[in-house]
Structures are given as structure tokens and as C-alpha cells.
TORVO-245372 format. One record per atom (N, C-alpha, C, CB): residue in three letters; residue number from 0; z, y, x. Coordinates in pm, whole numbers, always signed. Glycine has a CB too. Example, Ala and Ser with C-alpha at 12.3 -4.5 7.8 and 13.67 -1.06 7.14 Angstrom:
// residues 2
ALA 0 +780 -569 +1319
ALA 0 +780 -450 +1230
ALA 0 +780 -330 +1320
ALA 0 +905 -447 +1131
SER 1 +708 -225 +1285
SER 1 +714 -106 +1367
SER 1 +787 +3 +1290
SER 1 +572 -60 +1408
//
This chain:
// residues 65
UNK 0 +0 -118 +82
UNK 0 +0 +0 +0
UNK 0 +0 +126 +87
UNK 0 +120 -1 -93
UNK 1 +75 +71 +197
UNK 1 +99 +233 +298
UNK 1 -86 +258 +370
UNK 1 +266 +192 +494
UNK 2 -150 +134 +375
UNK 2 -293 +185 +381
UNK 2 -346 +278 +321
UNK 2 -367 +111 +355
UNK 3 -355 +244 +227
UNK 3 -447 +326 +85
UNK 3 -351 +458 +84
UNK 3 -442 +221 -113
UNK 4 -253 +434 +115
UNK 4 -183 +597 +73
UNK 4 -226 +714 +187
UNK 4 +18 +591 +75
UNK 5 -271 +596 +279
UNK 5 -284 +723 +443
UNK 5 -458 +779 +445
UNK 5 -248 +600 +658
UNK 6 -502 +703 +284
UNK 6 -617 +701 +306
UNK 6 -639 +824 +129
UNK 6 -684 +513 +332
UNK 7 -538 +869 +137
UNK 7 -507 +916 -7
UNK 7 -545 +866 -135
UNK 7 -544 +1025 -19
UNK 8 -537 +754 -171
UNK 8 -569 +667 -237
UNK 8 -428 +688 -347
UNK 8 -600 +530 -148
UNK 9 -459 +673 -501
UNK 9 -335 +639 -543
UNK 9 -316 +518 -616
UNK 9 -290 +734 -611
UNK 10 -199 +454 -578
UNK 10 -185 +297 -603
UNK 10 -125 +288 -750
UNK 10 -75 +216 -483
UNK 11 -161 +192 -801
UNK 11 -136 +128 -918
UNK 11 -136 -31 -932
UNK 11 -226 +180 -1000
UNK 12 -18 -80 -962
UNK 12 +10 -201 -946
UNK 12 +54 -303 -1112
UNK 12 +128 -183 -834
UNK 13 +8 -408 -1143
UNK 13 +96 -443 -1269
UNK 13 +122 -551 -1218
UNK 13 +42 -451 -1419
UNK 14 +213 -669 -1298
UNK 14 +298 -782 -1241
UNK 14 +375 -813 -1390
UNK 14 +412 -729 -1093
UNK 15 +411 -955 -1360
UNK 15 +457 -1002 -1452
UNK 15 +619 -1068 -1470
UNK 15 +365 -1075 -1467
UNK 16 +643 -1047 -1309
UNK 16 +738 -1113 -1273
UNK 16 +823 -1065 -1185
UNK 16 +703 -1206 -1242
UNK 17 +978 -1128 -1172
UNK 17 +1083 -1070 -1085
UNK 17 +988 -1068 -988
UNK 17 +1227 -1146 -1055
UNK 18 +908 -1139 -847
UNK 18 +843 -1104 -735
UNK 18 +756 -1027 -750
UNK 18 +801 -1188 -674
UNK 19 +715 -903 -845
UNK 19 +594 -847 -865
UNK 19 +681 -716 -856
UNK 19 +496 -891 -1003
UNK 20 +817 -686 -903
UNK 20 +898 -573 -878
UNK 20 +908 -467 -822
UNK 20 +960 -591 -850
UNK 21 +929 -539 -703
UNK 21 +867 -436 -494
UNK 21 +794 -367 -523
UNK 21 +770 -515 -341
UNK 22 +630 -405 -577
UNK 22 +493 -337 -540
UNK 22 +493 -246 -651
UNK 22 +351 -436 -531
UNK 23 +516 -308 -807
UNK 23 +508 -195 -867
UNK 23 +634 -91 -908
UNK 23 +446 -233 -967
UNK 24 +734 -109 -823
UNK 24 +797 -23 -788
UNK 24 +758 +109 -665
UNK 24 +887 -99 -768
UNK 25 +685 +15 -573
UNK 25 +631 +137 -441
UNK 25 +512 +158 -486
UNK 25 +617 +89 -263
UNK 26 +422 +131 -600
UNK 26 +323 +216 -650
UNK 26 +312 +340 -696
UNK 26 +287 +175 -718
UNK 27 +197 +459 -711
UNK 27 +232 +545 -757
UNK 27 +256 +531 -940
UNK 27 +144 +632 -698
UNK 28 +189 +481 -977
UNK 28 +199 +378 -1089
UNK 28 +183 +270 -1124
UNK 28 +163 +389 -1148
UNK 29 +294 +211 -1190
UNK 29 +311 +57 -1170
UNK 29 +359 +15 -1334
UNK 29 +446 +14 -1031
UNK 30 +318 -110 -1366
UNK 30 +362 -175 -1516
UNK 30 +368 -323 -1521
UNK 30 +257 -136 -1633
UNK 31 +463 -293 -1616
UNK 31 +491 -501 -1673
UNK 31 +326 -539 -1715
UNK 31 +635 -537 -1888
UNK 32 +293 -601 -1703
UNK 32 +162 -687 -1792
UNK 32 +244 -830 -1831
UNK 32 -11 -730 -1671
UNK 33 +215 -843 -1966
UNK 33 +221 -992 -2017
UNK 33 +392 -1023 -1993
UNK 33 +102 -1111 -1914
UNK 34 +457 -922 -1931
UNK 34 +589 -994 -1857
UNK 34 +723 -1017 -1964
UNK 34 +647 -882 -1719
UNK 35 +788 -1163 -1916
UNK 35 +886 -1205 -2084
UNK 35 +999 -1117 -2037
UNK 35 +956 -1413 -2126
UNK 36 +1073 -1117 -2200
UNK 36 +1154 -996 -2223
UNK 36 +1238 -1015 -2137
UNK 36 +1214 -970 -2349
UNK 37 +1311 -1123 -2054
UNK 37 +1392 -1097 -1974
UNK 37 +1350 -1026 -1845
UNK 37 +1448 -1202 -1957
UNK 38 +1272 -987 -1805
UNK 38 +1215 -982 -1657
UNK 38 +1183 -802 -1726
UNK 38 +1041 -1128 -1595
UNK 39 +1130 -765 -1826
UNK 39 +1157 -636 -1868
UNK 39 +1230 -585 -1912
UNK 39 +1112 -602 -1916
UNK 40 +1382 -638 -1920
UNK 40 +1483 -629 -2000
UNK 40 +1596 -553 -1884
UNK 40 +1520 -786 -2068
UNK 41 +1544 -655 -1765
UNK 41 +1596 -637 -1604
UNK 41 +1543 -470 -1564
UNK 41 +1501 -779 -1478
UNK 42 +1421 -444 -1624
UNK 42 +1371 -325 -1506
UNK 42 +1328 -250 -1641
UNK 42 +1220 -368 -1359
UNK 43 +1438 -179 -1689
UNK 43 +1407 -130 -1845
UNK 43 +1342 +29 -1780
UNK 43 +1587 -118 -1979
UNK 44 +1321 +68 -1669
UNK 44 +1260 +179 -1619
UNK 44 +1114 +150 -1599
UNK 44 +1326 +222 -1497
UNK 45 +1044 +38 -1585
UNK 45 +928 +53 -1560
UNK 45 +864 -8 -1686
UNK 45 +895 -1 -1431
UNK 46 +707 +104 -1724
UNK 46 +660 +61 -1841
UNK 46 +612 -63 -1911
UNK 46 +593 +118 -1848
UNK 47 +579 -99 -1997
UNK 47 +567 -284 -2065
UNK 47 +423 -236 -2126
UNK 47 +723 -362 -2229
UNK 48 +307 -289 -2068
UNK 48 +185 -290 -2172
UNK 48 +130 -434 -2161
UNK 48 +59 -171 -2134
UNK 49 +111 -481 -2351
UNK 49 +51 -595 -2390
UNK 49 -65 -652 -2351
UNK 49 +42 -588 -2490
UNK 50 -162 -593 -2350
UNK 50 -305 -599 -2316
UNK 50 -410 -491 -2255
UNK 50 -355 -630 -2423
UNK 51 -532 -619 -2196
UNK 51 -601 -512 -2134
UNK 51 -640 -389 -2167
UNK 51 -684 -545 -2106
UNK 52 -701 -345 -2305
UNK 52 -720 -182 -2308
UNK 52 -619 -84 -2314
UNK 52 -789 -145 -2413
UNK 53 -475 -116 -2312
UNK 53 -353 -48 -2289
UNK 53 -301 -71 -2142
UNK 53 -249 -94 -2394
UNK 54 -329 -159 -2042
UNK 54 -297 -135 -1910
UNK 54 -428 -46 -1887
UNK 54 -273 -275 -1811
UNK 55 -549 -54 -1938
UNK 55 -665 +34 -1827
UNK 55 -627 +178 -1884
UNK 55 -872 -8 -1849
UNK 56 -545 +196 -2023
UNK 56 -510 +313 -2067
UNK 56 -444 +382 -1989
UNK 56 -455 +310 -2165
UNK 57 -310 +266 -1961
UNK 57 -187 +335 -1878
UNK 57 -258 +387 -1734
UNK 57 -47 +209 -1842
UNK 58 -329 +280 -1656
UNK 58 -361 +291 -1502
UNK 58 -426 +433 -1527
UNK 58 -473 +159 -1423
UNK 59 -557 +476 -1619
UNK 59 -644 +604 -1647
UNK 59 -560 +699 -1633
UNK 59 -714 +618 -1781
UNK 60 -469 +676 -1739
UNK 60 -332 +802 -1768
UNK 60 -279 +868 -1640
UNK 60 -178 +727 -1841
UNK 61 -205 +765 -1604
UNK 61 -94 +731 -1439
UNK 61 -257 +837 -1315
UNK 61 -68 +417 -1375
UNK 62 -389 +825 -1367
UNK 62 -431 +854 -1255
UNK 62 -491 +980 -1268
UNK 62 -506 +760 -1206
UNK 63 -456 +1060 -1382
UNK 63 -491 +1165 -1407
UNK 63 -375 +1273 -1403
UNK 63 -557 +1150 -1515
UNK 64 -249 +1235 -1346
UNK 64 -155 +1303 -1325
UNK 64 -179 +1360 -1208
UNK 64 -49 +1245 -1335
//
């Protein structure tokens, strides 16, 4: 990730799982995809989207900030 950032790139990461945490935590935007309620229940700070035209929503959104 520290690549793309030196390359001004902005990162966006989704994950489904406790090991997916890290990255979309050190992303500039990062989200649950598909992930069960316990594992979003754990990281009630990072956003929860169901499906694909609501993650390409969120990533669009996240990259127009």
C-alpha cells in the first residue's frame, strides 16, 4: 500500500474477514464486503456494503473526496 501511496495513488481495500482488517484499515478507503455480523460487529467503525453496485458506489464516493 505504501507503494501506491508514494506514487499518489489512493487505496481502497474491501475484505470479509478478521485477516482483511490491517489493509482496510491502512487504506484510504476501506469496507466489509459480504462480511458475517460478527466480524462487523467487531469493527463497528468501518463501513458494511452488501453488493457489487454499492461497494463500486462506496469505492467512487471514498474517491471523490
Amino acid at each position: 500500500m505504501q507503494s501506491f501511496r508514494a506514487l499518489n495513488f489512493k487505496v481502497a481495500a474491501a475484505g470479509d474477514s478478521y485477516n482483511d482488517t490491517g489493509m482496510i484499515e491502512e487504506a484510504d478507503a476501506g469496507f466489509f464486503f459480504r462480511a458475517p455480523r460478527n466480524v462487523a460487529d467487531a469493527f463497528p467503525h468501518i463501513p458494511m456494503v452488501e453488493t457489487y453496485p454499492d461497494l463500486y458506489d462506496a469505492i467512487a464516493a471514498a474517491g471523490k473526496k
